[in-house]
VEXDREN-2710 file (C-alpha; in Angstrom, 1 decimal):
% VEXDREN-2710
k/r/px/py/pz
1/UNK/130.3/195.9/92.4
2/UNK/131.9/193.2/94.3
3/UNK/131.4/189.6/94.2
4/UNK/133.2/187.7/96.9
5/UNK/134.0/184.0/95.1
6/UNK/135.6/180.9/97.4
7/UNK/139.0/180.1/96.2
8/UNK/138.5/176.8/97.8
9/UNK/140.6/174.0/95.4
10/UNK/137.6/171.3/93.9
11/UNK/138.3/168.2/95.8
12/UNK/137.7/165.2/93.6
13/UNK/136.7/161.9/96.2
14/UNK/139.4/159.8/95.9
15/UNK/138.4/156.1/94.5
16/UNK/137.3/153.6/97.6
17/UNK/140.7/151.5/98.3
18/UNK/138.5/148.3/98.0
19/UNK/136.7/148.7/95.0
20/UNK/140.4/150.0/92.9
21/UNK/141.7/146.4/94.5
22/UNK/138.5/144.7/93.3
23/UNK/138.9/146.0/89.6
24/UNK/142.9/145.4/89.6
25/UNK/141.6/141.6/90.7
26/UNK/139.2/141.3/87.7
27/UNK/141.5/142.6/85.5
28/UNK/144.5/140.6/86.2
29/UNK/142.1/137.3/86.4
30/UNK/140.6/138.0/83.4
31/UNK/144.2/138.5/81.5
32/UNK/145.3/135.6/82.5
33/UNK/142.3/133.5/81.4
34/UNK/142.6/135.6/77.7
35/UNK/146.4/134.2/77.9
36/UNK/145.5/130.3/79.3
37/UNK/142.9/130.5/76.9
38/UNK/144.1/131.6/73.4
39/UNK/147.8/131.7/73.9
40/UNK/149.0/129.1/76.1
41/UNK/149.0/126.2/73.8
42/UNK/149.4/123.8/77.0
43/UNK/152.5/125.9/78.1
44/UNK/151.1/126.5/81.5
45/UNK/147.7/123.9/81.7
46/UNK/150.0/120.6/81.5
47/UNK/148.6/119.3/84.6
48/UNK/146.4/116.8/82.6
49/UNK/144.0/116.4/79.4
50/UNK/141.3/118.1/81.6
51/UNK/142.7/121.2/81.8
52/UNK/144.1/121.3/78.1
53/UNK/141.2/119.7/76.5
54/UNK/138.7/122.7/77.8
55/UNK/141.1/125.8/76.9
56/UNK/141.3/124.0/73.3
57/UNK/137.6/124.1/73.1
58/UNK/137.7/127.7/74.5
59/UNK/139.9/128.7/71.8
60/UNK/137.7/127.2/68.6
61/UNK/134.7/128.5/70.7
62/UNK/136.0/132.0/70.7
63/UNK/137.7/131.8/67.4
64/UNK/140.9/131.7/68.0
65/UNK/143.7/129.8/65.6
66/UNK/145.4/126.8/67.0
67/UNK/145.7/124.4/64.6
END
């Protein structure tokens, strides 16, 4: 008894180039509002009270230290 199997390699579909941009995007925006919002300390937001004010209240809203 014979049994004739394809040796043909399993192809996995490689990820759509727009979509793995898309998440790289949301990733990197997303770190760098985690870092504006409970690291920065006004390092980077200095261009006014505006700006500094709301990533203060962003960081006692999420429960971050700052004080």
């Amino acid at each position: 008894m014979s049994s004739s199997t394809s040796s043909q390699p399993l192809v996995h579909p490689a990820a759509p180039t727009r979509l793995l941009w898309t998440v790289l995007a949301t990733v990197a925006v997303l770190t760098l509002l985690a870092y504006l919002v409970a690291f920065d300390q006004g390092a980077v937001s200095r261009s006014g009270t505006y700006l500094h004010e709301l990533m203060h209240d962003g960081r006692h809203l999420l429960g971050v230290p700052c004080h």
